[in-house]
N, C-alpha and C positions, 0 to 999 in steps of 0.2 A: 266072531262078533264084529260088525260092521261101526264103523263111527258115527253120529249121525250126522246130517247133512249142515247143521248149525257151525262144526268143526271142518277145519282145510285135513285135508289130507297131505297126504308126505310127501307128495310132487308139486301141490299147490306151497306160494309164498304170501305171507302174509305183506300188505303195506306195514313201513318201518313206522308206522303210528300206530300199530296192532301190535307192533314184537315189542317183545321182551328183549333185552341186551341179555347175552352171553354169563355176564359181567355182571346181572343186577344186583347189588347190595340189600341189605335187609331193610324192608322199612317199614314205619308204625304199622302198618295195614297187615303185612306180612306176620311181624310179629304177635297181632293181634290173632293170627292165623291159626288154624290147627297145622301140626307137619302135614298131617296128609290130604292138605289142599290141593297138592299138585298133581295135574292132569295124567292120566295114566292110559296107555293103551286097552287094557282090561283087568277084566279082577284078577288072572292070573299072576299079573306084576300089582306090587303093595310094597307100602313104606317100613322099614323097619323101627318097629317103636321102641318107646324104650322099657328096659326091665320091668318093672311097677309095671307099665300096660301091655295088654295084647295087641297087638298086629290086628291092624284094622282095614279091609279091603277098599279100596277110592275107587267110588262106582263114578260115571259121565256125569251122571244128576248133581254128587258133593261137586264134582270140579265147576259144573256152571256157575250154581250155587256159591264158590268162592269166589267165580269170577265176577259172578254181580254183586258181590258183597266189595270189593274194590273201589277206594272213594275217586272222587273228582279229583282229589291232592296226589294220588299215585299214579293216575293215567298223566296226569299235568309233568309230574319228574319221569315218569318213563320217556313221554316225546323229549322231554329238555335235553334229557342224555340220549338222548339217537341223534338231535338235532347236532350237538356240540361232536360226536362221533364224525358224523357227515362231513361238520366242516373241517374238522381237523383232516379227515382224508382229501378231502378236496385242497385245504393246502397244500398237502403235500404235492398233488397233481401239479397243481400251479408251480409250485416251485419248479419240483424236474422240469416243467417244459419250460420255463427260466435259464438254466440251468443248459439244457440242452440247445437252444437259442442263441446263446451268449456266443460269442470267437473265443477261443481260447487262448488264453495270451499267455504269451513266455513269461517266463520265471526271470525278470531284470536281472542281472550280475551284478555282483555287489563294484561300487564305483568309490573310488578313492576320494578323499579328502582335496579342495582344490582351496581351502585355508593355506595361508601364508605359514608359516612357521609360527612371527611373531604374533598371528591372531590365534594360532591355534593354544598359545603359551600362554597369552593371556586370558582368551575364555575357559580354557581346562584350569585356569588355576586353581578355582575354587571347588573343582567336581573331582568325584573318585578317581586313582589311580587305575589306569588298567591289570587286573589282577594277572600275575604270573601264573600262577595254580588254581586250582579248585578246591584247594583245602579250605576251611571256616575256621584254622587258628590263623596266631596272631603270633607273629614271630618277634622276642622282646632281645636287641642284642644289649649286654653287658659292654659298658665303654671304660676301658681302664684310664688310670689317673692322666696317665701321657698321651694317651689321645685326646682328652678333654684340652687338656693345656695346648696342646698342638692345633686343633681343632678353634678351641678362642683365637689365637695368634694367628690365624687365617682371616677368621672375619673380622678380625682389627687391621691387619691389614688391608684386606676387601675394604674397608670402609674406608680408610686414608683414601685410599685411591681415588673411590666416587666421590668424596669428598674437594679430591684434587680436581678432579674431571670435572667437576661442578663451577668450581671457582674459575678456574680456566675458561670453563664458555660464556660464564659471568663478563671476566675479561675480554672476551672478544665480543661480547656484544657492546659492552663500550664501546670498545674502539670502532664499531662500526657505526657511518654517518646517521643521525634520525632518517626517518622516511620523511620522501619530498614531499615540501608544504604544496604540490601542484595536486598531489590528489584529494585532497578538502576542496569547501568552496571559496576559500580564499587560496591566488598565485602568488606564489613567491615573487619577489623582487625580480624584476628583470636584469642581467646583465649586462643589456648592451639594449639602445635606445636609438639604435639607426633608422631615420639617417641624421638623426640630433646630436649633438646640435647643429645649425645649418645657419646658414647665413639668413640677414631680415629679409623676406619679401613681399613688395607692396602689392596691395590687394584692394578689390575697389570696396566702395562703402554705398554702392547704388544697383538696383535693377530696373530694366525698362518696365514701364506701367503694364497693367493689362490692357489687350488688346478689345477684348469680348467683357461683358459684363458678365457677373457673376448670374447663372439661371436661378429663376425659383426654386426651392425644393419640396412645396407643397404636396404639385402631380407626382414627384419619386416617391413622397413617402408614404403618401396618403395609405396606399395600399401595402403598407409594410411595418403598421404597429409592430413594434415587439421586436422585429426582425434583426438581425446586426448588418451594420449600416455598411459592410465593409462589402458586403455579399450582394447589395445592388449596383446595377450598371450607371451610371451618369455618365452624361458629356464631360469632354475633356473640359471645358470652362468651367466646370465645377471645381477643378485640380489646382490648387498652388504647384508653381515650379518645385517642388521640393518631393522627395518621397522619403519614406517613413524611415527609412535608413538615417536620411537625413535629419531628419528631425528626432532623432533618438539622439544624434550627435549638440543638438542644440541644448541638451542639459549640462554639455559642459563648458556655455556662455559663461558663468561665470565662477569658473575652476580656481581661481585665486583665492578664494573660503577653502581649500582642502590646503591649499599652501599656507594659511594663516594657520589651517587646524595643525598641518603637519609640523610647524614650524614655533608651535605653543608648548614647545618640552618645557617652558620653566612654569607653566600655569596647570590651573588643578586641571585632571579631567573632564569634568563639568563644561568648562570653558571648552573644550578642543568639542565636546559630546554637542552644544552649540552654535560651535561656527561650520560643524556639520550638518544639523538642523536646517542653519539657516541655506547652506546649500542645497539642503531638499527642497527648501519653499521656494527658492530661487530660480527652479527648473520649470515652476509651473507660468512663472513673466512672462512669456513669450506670446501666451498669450490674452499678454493686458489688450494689446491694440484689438479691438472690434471688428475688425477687417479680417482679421485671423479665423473668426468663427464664421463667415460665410463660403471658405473654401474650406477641403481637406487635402492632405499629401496623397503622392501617388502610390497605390500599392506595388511593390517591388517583386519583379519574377523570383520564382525558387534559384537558391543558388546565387543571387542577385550578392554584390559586397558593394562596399563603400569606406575610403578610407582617406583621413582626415591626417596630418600634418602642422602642427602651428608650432613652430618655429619661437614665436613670441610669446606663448605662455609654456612652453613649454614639456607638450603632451602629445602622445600621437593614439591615434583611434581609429578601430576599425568594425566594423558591423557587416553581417549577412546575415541574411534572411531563410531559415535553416527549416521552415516549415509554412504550407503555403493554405493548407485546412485543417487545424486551426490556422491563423496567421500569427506565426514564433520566430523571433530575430534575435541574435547573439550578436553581443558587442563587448567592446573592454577596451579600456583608455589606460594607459603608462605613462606615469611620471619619471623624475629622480624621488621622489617621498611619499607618492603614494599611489594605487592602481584602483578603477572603476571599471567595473563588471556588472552587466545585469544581460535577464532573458526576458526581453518584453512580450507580450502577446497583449494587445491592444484588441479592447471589444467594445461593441456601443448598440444601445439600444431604444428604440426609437419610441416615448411615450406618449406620443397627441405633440402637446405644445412644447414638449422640451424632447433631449438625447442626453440618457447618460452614458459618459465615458470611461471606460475602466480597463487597470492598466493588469496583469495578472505576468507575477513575475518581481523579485525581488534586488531591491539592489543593496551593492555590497559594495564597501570601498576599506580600504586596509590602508593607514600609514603608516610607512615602512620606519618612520625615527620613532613612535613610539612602541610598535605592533597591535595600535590599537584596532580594533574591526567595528564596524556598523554594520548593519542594515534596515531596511526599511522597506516597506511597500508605499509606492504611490498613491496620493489620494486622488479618490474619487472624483468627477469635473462632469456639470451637465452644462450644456448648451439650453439657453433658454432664449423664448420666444421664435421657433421656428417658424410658427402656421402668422402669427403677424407681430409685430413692434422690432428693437432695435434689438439685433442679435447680440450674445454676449458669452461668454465664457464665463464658470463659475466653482471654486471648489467648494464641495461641503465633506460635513463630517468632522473625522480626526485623522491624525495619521500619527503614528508613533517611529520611532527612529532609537534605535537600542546598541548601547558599547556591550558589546560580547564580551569582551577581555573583563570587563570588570563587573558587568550589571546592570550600571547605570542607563535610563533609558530618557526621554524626552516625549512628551505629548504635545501635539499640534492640533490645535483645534482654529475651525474655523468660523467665526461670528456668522450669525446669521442675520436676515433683515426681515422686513415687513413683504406681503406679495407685493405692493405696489410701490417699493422702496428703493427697487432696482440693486444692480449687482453689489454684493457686501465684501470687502475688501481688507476688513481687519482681521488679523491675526493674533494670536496670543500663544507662548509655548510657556511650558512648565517643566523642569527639568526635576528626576527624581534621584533616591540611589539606588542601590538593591534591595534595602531592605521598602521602598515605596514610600520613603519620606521624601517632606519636599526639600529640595535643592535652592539655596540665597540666589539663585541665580537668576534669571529669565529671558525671555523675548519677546517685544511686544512691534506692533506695526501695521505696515501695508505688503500683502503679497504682492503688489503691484508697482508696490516704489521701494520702500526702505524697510528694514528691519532695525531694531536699539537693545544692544546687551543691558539690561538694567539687572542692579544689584551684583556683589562678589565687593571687592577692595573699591578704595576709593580712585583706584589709575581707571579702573574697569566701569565705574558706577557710570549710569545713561550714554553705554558707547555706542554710535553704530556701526555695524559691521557691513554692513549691505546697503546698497543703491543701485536701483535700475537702473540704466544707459537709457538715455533719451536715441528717440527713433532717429534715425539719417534724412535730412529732409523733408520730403514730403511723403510720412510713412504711410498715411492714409490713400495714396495714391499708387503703393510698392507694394501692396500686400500683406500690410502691416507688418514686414519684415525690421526686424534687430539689423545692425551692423552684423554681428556673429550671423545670422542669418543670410542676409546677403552676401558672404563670402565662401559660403558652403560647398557648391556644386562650379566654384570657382577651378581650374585648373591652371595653377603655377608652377615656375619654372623647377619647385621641388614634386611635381607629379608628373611633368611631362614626361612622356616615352617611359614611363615606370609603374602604370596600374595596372591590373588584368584587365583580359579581355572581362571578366567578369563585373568589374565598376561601370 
């Protein structure tokens, strides 16, 4: 009996969305099924029924007939499981040729520990023992009475000893010196102050005029709002005799306030915190004179020093120029009572009709009779009236000035005017403590002329401590140069044949 032509034959394969799995499990449709659904070569092969029934022959007709009686739901999970069959062999595929692809790489040999001893001692401290055996008991030993006793009397002695060893490096670290006050930002006392002291030497108290008049700075700047002033070219007649080395050194015109401060051990704090202030305000006088504001110093090459000598107050000072974009210069002045230190970096920027000035960089001064320390930043200074009227130099703002050692700080504030009231020159300080109360003390004045301690005792009440130096001559005609000024870039018989090539 032939099959008919609707059925593949046994050399034919069907598409895996026609077969059947191997493997198919039972489902509703099946179940719903008679056993002898399934297709049979002829009537000669038949399913065996069960007891209760007879053996019933599965003609081609039952089998189509059970195959169109198969729902939608049973052809839908036969493809799902062929599909998931597929892919799982095709994993595999993929994989071996992974697999086979790949280098084969040696098996690493095991590499030793390259831990210290005492890292190793102290990371294992807390992790499992390496086991001796493979056994999973727990070996519990019995410690008799004289081992215990023996056993304490060990770690009482172990412990005297660390206890010994303790105390003993306790003791040697006493005995060894503090570390050097040189690596803070305040230096130690110097030891030796050569080549001071030295004998008096005279010095002039004049410079010849200028040759050239001062150029306009209209056409420079025009084209340079905002820009820092330091970074445009000008003629040389724009330059004071002096460069900015130099004029760093002009803050310590009037260094006899740090000698007052230093030399105030029997007075409060307060007082010394004061006559330090008032030597902040004192650095900015130089430039009262209005001649001042139409030149500037000369910018100094890298590497550039300069070093200063006075004999007659006292101090010696030295500055270079340690950074040249930005522009950064290191200085520091030496007493016998107290030392000055700052890193200035001078910027200025140029807004229409004014230039503000600003100084970035703090200074520091230490007196060595009380160990007291300060510092402060400079205040802020714009030049006004550029593009037209009477040029002038002017602080504004605040500036604060703070004892380190103890807290106490000082505010500087600077009065302000009317726009058409011209430059404002009074000052006012306010002394506080730590906790930001105010201090019986004060200062009141002129940046420009005098400073007056008011309030404290009655020896102290409306004292002044400060007075500007009247100009040499005819300063209007010198570059509005100080005496201290004019004797700057002086060379005397204590500099001769003794600076670097570098000065």
């Amino acid at each position: 009996m032939s099959l008919p032509q609707s059925l593949p034959s046994e050399g034919e394969r069907k598409p895996f969305w026609k077969r059947k799995p191997s493997g198919e499990k039972p489902t509703i449709g099946n179940l719903r099924r008679s056993v002898s659904a399934q297709p049979t070569a002829g009537p000669s092969q038949s399913m065996p029924a069960t007891p209760s029934e007879p053996t019933v022959p599965m003609t081609t007709k039952q089998a189509l007939a059970s195959h169109a009686e198969e729902g939608l739901h049973d052809h839908c999970m036969i493809l799902l499981q062929n599909l998931d069959s597929i892919v799982a062999d095709f994993a595999i595929v993929i994989e071996g040729s992974k697999q086979r692809r790949a280098p084969v790489r040696p098996t690493p040999a095991p590499t030793t520990s390259r831990y210290s001893i005492d890292t190793l001692e102290e990371s294992q401290e807390f992790y499992d023992a390496e086991t001796g055996n493979d056994s999973q008991l727990l070996a519990i030993q019995h410690e008799t009475d004289e081992e215990e006793e023996s056993k304490s009397d060990h770690e009482a002695a172990s412990d005297e000893d660390s206890a010994s060893e303790v105390e003993g490096s306790a003791s040697d670290e006493k005995d060894q010196p503090p570390p050097s006050a040189s690596t803070s930002a305040y230096p130690p006392k110097p030891h030796s102050l050569d080549p001071l002291p030295a004998q008096w030497v005279k010095r002039r108290t004049t410079v010849p005029p200028p040759a050239i008049a001062a150029p306009s700075l209209i056409s420079f700047l025009r084209k340079n709002v905002g820009k820092d002033l330091s970074t445009i070219s000008m003629p040389v007649s724009s330059n004071e005799p002096l460069s900015l080395l130099q004029r760093a050194s002009e803050q310590l015109e009037y260094s006899h306030l740090l000698d007052s401060a230093a030399s105030a051990t029997s007075e409060s704090s307060a007082h010394r915190l004061l006559y330090i202030t008032a030597f902040a305000i004192s650095t900015l006088s130089y430039s009262r004179a209005k001649e001042r504001a139409i030149r500037k110093p000369f910018n100094p090459m890298l590497g550039e020093t300069f070093e200063l000598v006075r004999e007659d107050r006292g101090f010696r000072f030295v500055a270079e120029k340690v950074s040249h974009r930005p522009v950064r210069m290191a200085c520091q002045a030496e007493s016998e009572k107290w030392t000055f230190l700052q890193a200035p970096s001078p910027t200025q920027k140029f807004w229409g009709k004014s230039a503000e000035m600003m100084t970035d960089g703090r200074v520091r001064v230490i007196l060595h009779t009380t160990d007291d320390r300060f510092n402060w930043t400079p205040a802020t200074c714009f030049l006004r009236n550029i593009i037209a009227g009477e040029k002038y130099v002017e602080p504004v703002g605040s500036m604060t000035v703070t004892n380190e050692s103890n807290g106490e700080y000082a505010t500087v504030t600077f009065k302000t005017k009317g726009m058409f009231s011209g430059r404002s020159e009074d000052v006012v300080v306010q002394a506080y403590d730590h906790y930001g109360d105010e201090l019986p003390v004060s200062l009141t004045g002129k940046w420009t002329h005098a400073l007056t301690l008011t309030g404290g005792d009655n020896n102290n009440k409306d004292k002044e401590i400060w007075r500007a130096d009247e100009l040499p001559g005819n300063g209007g005609k010198q570059y509005g140069f100080t005496t201290f000024a004019t004797q700057l870039n002086e060379i005397t018989s204590l500099e001769q044949g003794k600076l670097p090539p570098t000065d």
